[in-house]
Structures are given as C-alpha cells and as structure tokens.
C-alpha positions as CSV (number, residue, x, y, z in Angstrom):
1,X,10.8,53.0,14.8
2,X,7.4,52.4,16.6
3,X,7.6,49.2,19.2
4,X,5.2,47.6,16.9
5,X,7.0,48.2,13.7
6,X,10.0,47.2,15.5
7,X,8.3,43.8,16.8
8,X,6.9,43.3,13.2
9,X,10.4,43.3,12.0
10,X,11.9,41.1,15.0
11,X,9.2,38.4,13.9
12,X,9.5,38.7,10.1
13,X,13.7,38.5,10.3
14,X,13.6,35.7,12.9
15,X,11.3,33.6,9.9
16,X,13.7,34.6,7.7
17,X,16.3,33.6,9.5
18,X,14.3,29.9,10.1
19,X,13.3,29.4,6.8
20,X,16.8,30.1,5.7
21,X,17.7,27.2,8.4
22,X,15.8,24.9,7.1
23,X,17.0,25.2,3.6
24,X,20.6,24.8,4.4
25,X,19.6,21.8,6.7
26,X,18.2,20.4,3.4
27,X,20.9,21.5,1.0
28,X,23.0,19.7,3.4
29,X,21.0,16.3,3.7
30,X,22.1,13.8,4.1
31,X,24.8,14.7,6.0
32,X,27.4,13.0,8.5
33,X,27.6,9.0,9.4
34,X,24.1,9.0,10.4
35,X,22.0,6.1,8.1
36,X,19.0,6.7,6.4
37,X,16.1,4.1,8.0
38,X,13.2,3.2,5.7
39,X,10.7,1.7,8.2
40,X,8.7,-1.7,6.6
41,X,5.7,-2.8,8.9
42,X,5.8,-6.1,7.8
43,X,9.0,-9.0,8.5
44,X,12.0,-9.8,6.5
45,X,11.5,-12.0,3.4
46,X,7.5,-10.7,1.8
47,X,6.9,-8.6,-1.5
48,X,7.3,-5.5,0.4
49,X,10.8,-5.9,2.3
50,X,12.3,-7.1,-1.2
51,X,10.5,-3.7,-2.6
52,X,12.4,-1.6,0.6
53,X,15.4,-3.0,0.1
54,X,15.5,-3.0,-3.7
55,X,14.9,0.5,-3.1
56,X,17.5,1.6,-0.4
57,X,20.5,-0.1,-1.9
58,X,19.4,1.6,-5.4
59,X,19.2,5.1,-2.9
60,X,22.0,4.5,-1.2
61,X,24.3,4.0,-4.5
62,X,22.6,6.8,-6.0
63,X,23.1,9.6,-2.8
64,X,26.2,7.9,-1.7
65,X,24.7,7.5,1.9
66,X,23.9,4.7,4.2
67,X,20.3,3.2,4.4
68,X,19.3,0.4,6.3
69,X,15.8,-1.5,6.5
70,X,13.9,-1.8,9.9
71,X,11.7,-4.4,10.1
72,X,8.8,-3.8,12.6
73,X,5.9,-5.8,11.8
74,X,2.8,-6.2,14.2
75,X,-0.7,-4.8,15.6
76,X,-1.8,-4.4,11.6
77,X,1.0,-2.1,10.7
78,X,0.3,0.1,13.7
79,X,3.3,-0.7,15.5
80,X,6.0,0.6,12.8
81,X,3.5,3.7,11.8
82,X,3.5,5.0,15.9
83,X,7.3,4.3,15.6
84,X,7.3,6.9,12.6
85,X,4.6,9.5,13.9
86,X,7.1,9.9,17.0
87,X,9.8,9.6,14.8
88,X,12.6,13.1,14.9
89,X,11.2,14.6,11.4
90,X,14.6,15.2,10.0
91,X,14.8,12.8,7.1
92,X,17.0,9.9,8.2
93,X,13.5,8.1,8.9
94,X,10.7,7.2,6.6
95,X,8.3,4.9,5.7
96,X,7.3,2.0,3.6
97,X,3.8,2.8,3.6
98,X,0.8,0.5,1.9
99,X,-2.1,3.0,1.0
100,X,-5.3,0.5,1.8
101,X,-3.9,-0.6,4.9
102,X,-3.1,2.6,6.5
103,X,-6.1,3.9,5.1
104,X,-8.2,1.4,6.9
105,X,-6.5,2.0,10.6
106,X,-9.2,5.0,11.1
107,X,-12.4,2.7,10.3
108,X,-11.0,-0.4,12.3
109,X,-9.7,1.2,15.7
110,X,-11.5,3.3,17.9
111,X,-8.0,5.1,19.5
112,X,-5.1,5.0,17.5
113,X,-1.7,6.0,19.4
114,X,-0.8,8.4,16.7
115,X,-3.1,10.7,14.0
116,X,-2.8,8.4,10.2
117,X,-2.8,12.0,8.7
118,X,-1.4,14.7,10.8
119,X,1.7,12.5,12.1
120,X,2.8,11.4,8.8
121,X,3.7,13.4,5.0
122,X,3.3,11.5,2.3
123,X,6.3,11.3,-0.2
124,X,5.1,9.4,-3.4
125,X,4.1,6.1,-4.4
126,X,6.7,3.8,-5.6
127,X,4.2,0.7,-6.9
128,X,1.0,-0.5,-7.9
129,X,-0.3,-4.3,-7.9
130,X,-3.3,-5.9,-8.8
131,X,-5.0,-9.3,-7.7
132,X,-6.2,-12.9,-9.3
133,X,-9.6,-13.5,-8.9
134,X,-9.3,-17.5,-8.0
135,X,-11.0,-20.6,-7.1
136,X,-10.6,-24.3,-6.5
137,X,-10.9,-26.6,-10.1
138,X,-13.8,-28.3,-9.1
139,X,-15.9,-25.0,-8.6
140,X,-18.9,-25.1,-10.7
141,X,-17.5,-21.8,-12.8
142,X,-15.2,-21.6,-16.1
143,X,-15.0,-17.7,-16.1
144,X,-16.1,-14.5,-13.6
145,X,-19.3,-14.2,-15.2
146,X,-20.3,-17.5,-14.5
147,X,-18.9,-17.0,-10.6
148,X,-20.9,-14.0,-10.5
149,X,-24.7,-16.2,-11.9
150,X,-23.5,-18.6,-9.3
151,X,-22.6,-16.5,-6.3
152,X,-26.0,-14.8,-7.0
153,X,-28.0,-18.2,-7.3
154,X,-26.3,-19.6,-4.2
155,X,-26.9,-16.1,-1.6
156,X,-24.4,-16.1,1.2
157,X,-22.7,-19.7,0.6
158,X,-19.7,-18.5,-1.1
159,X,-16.9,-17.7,1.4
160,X,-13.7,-15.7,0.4
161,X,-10.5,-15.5,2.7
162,X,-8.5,-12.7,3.7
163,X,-5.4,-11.8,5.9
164,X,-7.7,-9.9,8.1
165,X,-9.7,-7.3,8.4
166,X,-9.1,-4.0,6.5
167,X,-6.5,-5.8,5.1
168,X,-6.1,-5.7,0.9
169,X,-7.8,-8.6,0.2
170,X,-10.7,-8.5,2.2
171,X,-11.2,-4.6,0.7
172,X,-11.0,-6.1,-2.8
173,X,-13.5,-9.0,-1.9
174,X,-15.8,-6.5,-0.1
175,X,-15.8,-3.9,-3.4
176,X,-16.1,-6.7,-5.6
177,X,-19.2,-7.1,-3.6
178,X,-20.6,-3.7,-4.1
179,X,-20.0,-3.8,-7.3
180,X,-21.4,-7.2,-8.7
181,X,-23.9,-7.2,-5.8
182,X,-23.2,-10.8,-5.1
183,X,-23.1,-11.8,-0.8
184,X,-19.4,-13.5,-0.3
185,X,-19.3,-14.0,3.6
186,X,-15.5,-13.1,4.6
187,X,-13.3,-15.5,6.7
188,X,-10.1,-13.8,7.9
189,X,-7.2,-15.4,8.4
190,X,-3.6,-14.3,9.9
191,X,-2.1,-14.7,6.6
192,X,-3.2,-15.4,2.7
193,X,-0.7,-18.3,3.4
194,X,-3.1,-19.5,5.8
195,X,-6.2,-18.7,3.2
196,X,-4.8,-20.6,0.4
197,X,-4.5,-23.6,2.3
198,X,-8.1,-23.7,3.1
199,X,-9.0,-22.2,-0.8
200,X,-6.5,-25.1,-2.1
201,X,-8.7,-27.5,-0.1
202,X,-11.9,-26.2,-1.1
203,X,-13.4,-24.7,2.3
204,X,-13.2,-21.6,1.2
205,X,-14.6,-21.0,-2.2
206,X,-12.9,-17.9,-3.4
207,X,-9.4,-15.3,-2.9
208,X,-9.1,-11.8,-4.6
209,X,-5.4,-11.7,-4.0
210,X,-2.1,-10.5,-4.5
211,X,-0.2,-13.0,-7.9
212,X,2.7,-14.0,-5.5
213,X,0.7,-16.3,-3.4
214,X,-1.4,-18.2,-5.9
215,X,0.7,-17.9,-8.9
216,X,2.1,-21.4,-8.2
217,X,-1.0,-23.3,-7.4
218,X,-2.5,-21.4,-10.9
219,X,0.1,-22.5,-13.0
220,X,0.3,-25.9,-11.5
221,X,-3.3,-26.6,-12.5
222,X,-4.7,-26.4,-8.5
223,X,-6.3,-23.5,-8.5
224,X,-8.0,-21.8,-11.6
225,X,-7.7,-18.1,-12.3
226,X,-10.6,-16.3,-13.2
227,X,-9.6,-12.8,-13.7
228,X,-7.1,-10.3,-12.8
229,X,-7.8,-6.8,-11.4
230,X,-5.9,-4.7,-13.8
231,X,-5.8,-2.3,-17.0
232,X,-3.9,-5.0,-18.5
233,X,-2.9,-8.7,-18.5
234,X,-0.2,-9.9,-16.5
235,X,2.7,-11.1,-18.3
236,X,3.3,-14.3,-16.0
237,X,-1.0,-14.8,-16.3
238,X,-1.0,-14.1,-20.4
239,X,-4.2,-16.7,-20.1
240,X,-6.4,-14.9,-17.4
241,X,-8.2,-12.5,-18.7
242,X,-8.8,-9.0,-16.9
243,X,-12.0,-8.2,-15.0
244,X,-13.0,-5.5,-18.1
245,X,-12.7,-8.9,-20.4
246,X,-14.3,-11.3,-18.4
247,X,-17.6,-8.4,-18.5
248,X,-17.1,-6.7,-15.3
249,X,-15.4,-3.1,-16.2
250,X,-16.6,-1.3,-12.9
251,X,-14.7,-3.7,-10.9
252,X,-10.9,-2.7,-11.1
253,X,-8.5,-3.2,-7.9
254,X,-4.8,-2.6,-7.0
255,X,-3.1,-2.1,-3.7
256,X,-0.4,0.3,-3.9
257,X,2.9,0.8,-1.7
258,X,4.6,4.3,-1.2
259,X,6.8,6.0,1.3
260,X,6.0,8.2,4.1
261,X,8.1,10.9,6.2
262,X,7.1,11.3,10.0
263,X,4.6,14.7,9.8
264,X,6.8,18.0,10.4
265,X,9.4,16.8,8.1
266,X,10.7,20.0,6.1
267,X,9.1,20.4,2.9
268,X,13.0,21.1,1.3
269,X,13.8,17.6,2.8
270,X,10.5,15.7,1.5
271,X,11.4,17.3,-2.4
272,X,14.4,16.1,-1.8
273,X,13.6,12.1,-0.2
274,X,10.6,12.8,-3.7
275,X,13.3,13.4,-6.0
276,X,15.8,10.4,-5.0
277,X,13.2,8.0,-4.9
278,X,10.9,8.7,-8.0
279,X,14.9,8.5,-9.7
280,X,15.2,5.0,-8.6
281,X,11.5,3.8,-9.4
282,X,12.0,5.2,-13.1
283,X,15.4,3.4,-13.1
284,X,15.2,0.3,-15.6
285,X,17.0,-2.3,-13.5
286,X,14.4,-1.6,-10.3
287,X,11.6,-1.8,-13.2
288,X,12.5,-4.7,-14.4
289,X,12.9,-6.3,-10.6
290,X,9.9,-5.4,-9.0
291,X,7.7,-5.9,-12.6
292,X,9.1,-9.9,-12.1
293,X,7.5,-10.0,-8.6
294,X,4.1,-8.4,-10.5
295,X,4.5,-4.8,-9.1
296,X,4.1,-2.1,-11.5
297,X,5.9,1.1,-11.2
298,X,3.6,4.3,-10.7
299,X,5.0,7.1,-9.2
300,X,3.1,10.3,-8.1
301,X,3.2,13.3,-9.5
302,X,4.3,15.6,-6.3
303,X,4.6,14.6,-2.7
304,X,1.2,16.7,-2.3
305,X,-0.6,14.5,-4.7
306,X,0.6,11.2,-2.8
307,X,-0.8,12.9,0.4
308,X,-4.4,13.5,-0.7
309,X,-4.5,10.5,-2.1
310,X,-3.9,8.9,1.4
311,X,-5.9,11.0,2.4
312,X,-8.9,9.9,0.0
313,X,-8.0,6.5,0.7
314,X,-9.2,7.0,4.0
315,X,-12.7,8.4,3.0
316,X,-13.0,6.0,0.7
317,X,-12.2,2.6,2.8
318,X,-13.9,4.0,5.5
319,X,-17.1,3.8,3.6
320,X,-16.3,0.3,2.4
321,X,-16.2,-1.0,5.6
322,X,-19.0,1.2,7.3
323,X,-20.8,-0.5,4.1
324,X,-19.7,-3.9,5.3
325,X,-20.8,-3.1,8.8
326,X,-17.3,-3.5,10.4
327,X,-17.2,-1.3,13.4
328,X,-14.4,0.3,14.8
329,X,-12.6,-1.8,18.3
C-alpha cells in the first residue's frame, strides 16, 4: 500500500470512526443527571417565559429528562444569544429565539460579540403571533382605512410607540409604513407597558402591537381596535376585523418565536431537540395553552427551513431599517 493510499485510508477510517461518534453521542442524548437549559432572553413572568416553560415541562415529561429555564434578559437579547454562541454545542443548551429581534441585531450594532448566523443552528419555530392595530377613542378614525386618509392628510403628526428599536413593534409600524405610504414618526420606549400608557393618554396616537398588552384596555372600551395583522380573526377580538378586511391585504405582520442550538451542535442531536419539540407544539394541551395567550402554533418543516428563514429575516429587516434610515451603533 502506497503512503498516500495508506494516508487516504487513515483519514477516511478516522471520519468514520467520528461520524460514528457522533451518532452514538446522539442515540444516547440526553444522557446522565445533566439538565437540559432552554435559554429565554427576556425575565420571568412575559408571553415568552410562559411559552419556554410550557414547553420544557411538556419536554421534560415527554423525554423523561430534566429541563430548566434560564432567564437572561438585557442589551436587546444580546446578552442571552452571546451566552449561547459560546455555549458547549452538545444539546443540553438551546435557545428561545424570537425571529425579528435577532434578525435585527446585524442592522442595529455595528460589532456584535458573537456571529447571529454562524454561532447559532436553528431548530424550528414553535409560534406565530400577530398584532392590534390600535388607537385612543377620541381619534378622529372608526376603521384602518379612515387612519390611513388621516395619517396621509395630517404628514408626520401621527406618532406610534415601540419597545425600541428593531424591536417587533417598531418593524410592524415601520412596514406598515412602506406599505400604506403613510409618515408615522416612531417614539421608542423601554417597554410597550411604557407605550400604552402614553397611547392610553393620547400622546402617542397609534401601537401595532402584540394582543396581550392592549387586549384589556380594547375590551374595556379605552382603546379602540382597528385591525389585526393576521390570516384570520382572533378569537378573543371576534369584532376587529383583519387588515385584508379593513382594505389593506399587502399589510400582514406576525412575530414568531422558535428555538436555537449554539452553532456546531451535531446535526443527529438538532433532529433529535427537532423531533421532541415539534411533538410537544402539535400536542393539544400546549395548543390549547399558548392559543389562550394569542400565539398560534406553526412549526417548520426541517431544522434547515427554520435556519434560512432566520436567515432571510435578516435580509429582510435589514432593509426595513436601512429604509427607515436607522444606522447601525
């Protein structure tokens, strides 16, 4: 055997012999006392640590292994996603990821302490949700179309709030922008709690945001709902019609929330972390739980359709706010 043919061989048995490690590392997952950690970016008690937790105790009952939830919000998410990117890719980390958010780190931050595609492997989504167009009563408009004639007659002195910048809702009033070619000037706040107090008292004219927050002003008559972003109407809002009703079919928004690995995990392990979860996101009982808190189940088909759609995310909200002239700090 020449020393090449015998190198050739050395290097084709030693990544057979890796490949054939990696399998049995994932036929073996999860192994051992060590817990499974899905990482949320946000604090205890919000939409999407009842959506991690939902979904790690349904995991956990389902793989007969321990999960926990780690809380580490801050810095716009970045804080919990550099914890992931330098994260040990062996499975017993992921990542509750939302897709605008983390598709907007690129376009809002110059240097980022971790790459938002190479450092992280998408998994699948878990949820979608859309948003309530809303105003205060006393705004001079009964439906979208007459917000839209009004916004249009009065140029730049209708204001909508946000949480911040790249966040959800300022995307959705931006694209609502674009798409009615209306000028809304954007006031960010450090919350939509914050937001709705100011839209409650009028100083702010306009929210596109997520039903949780103004669901109990709407229905107590304080603020008035003018549309919702979706396909369909929302069972708590059977009144408000959807954007497509009120005349506007172009302009259709949801944010979506899925889970991440750190980058490097093993594809075997990934299938596997795809498998378990899609299982409990088609489960009735988690249906019927996050459906009440006006999340929508809508799983992807493969991990690597849930990773180019992160990564088209990131094209596409990049242009947004290039559009809106935010600059990257």
């Amino acid at each position: 055997m020449s020393f090449i043919s015998r190198r050739s061989f050395a290097l084709g048995a030693g990544a057979l012999l890796a490949a054939a490690s990696v399998q049995a590392q994932a036929t073996a997952y999860p192994s051992g006392n060590t817990p499974i950690r899905l990482v949320v970016p946000y604090a205890a008690g919000g939409s999407s640590d009842f959506l991690a937790r939902l979904l790690v105790r349904k995991m956990g009952d389902n793989m007969k292994h321990s999960f926990i939830v780690d809380n580490r919000p801050g810095g716009n998410t970045i804080i919990a996603a550099e914890h992931i990117a330098k994260s040990k890719p062996d499975g017993y980390t992921f990542y509750l990821i939302g897709e605008l958010t983390h598709a907007s780190l690129s376009a809002l931050n110059a240097k980022l302490p971790f790459d938002p595609v190479k450092d992280f492997a998408g998994i699948t989504n878990l949820v979608e949700s859309p948003l309530v167009v809303s105003v205060p009563p006393q705004f001079p408009a009964a439906n979208l179309k007459e917000f839209v004639d009004y916004a249009k007659a009065h140029p730049g002195e209708v204001n909508f709030g946000s949480a911040g910048l790249g966040n959800t809702l300022h995307l959705a009033g931006e694209n609502f922008s674009r798409q009615t070619g209306v000028q809304l000037n954007h006031v960010q706040y450090k919350g939509a709690s914050q937001a709705i107090l100011d839209l409650l008292a009028g100083r702010i004219q306009v929210m596109f945001d997520l039903p949780q927050t103004p669901m109990p002003h709407i229905q107590s008559g304080k603020l008035k709902a003018l549309a919702v972003t979706s396909a369909k109407r929302l069972p708590m809002l059977p009144e408000v019609p959807t954007t497509t009703e009120a005349g506007f079919p172009n302009y259709r928004f949801v944010t979506r929330i899925g889970v991440a690995a750190p980058g490097g995990t093993p594809q075997p392990i990934i299938d596997k972390l795809y498998a378990e979860v899609t299982k409990v996101v088609n489960d009735p009982e988690f249906r019927s739980a996050v459906e009440g808190q006006a999340m929508f189940p809508a799983p992807s088909a493969s991990p690597v359709a849930y990773q180019k759609r992160l990564q088209d995310s990131m094209l596409t909200v990049g242009e947004l706010l290039r559009g809106a002239n935010v600059q990257p700090q």
